[in-house]
N, C-alpha and C positions, 0 to 999 in steps of 0.2 A: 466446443468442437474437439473431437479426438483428433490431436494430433501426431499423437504415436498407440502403436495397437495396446489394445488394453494389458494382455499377458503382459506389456511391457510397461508399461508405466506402472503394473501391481507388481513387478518384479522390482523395477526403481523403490516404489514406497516401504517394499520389502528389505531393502537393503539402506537405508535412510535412518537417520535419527525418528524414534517413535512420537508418536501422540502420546501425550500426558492424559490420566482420567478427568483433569480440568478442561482440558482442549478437546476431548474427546466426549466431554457433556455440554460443553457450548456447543462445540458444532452439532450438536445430537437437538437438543434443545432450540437453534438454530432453526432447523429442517423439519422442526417440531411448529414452531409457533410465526413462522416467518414467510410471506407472501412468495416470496423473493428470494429461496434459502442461497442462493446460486452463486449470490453478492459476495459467497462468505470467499477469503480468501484463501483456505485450505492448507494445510499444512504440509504442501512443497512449497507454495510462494512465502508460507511461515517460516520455512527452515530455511530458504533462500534469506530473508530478513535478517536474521539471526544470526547467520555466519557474518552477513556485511557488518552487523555492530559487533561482535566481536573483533573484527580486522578492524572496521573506521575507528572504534571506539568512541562515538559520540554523546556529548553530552548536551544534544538537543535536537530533536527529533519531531518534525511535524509528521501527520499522520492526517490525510485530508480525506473525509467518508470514513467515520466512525463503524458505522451499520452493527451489530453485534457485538461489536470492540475488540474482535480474534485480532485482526492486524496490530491493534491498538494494545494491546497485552501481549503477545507474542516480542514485540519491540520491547516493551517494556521489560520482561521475563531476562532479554538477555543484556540488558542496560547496567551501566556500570549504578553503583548507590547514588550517587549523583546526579545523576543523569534525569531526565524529564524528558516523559511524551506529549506534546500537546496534540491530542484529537479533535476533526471538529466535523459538524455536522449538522444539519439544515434543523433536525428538530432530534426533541430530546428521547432518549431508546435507552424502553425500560432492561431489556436483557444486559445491553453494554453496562450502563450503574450498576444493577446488581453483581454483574461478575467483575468489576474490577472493584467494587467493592470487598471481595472476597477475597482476591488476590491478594497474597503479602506483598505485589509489588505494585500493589494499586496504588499507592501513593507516589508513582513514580509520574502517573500520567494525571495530564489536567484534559479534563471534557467540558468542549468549549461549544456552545448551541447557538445558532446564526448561520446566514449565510455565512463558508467560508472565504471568499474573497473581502469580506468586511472584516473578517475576523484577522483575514492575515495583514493587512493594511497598517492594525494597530499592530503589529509584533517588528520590535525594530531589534534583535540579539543576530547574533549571528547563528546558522544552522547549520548541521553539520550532516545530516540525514534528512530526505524529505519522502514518504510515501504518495501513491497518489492513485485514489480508485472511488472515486468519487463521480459526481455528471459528468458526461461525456464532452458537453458542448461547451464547457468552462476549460477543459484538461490545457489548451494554452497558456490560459489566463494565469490556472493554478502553475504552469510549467514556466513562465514570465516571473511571476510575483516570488517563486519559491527560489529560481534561479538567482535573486538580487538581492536574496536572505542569506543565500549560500556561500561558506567561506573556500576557499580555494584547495580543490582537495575533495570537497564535499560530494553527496552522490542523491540525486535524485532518481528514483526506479517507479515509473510507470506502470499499471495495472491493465491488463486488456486490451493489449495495444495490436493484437490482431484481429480483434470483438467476431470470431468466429471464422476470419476467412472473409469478414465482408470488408477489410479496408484496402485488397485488393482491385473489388470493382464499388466503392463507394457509392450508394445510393441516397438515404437513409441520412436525418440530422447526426445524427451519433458514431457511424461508418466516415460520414465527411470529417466531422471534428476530428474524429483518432488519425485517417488519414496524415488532414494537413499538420496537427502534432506532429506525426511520424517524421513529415518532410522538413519540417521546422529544424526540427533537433538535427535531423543529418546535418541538414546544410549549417547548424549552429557551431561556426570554429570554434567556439569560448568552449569547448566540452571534446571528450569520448564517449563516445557512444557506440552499444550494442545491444539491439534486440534479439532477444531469446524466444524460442518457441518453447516457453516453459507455461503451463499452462492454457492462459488466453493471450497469452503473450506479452513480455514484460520487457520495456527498455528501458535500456542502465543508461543512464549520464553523467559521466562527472565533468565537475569545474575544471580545467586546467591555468 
């Protein structure tokens, strides 16, 4: 959904930290070979990522719906040497291996395949960043589990949390889900919270 007129949001991306020739052949490649290029998460909600670890400085970072791995490398790209992404995602995605293979900061992210609600069960560290753009009809679950990982301080940001305009009048399994997420987090005092009409729509939460 356009949520701001196009001249403007080309004039935003014009005035933005660029796309790398690596980011700018995944997404290319993306759009190239991918059912679905849509998923990818683009390089404002990239640069958005990127500034928060730079400010949070976290040294561990869940990243839930792999798809391509652009979010999953983008995180990693501005992570301290330290620092670890773990990605994870329902089945395994030949484009993501290969480009964070390539990556010199591929070794920063681990690619975990399974369901992730199983995946996050085993993970008991504490987290400091958590993405999330993954099923729709899980985004609680992942928003529960990921919250009780999260150390005080920390910031979970939501993917799609407008899905077009439909979580106004929610119809639709995937409209409902994002919805009541929505309503959840407001009414959640344990956090701050604000959604952005940045893209498909993204809310921030932190721990407080």
């Amino acid at each position: 959904m356009d949520f701001i007129p196009k001249d403007i949001e080309e004039y935003c991306l014009a005035h933005s930290a660029s796309e790398s020739d690596f980011f700018q052949r995944l997404s290319d490649e993306t759009y190239q070979k991918e059912e679905v290029p849509k998923m990818l998460s683009g390089p404002m909600v990239g640069n958005f990522l990127q500034l928060l670890v730079r400010v949070i400085q976290p040294k561990l970072v869940l990243d839930i719906g792999t798809f391509t791995g652009y979010s999953a490398l983008k995180l990693a790209e501005a992570l301290r040497e330290d620092g670890k992404v773990k990605t994870f995602d329902i089945e395994e995605r030949g484009l993501a291996k290969a480009f964070i293979a390539e990556a010199p900061y591929g070794n920063r992210i681990d690619f975990i395949i399974g369901p992730a609600l199983e995946s996050l069960s085993e993970i008991h560290d504490t987290v400091d960043l958590v993405f999330i753009d993954a099923d729709k009809p899980n985004y609680l679950n992942y928003y529960k589990r990921s919250f009780e990982l999260l150390r005080k301080g920390g910031v979970i940001v939501l993917d799609n949390m407008l899905w077009s305009g439909d979580v106004l009048n929610p119809s639709d399994e995937d409209s409902i889900a994002l919805a009541e997420t929505n309503a959840m987090i407001q009414a959640d005092d344990r956090v701050i919270n604000q959604l952005l009409p940045l893209r498909d729509g993204l809310m921030i939460a932190q721990k407080i």
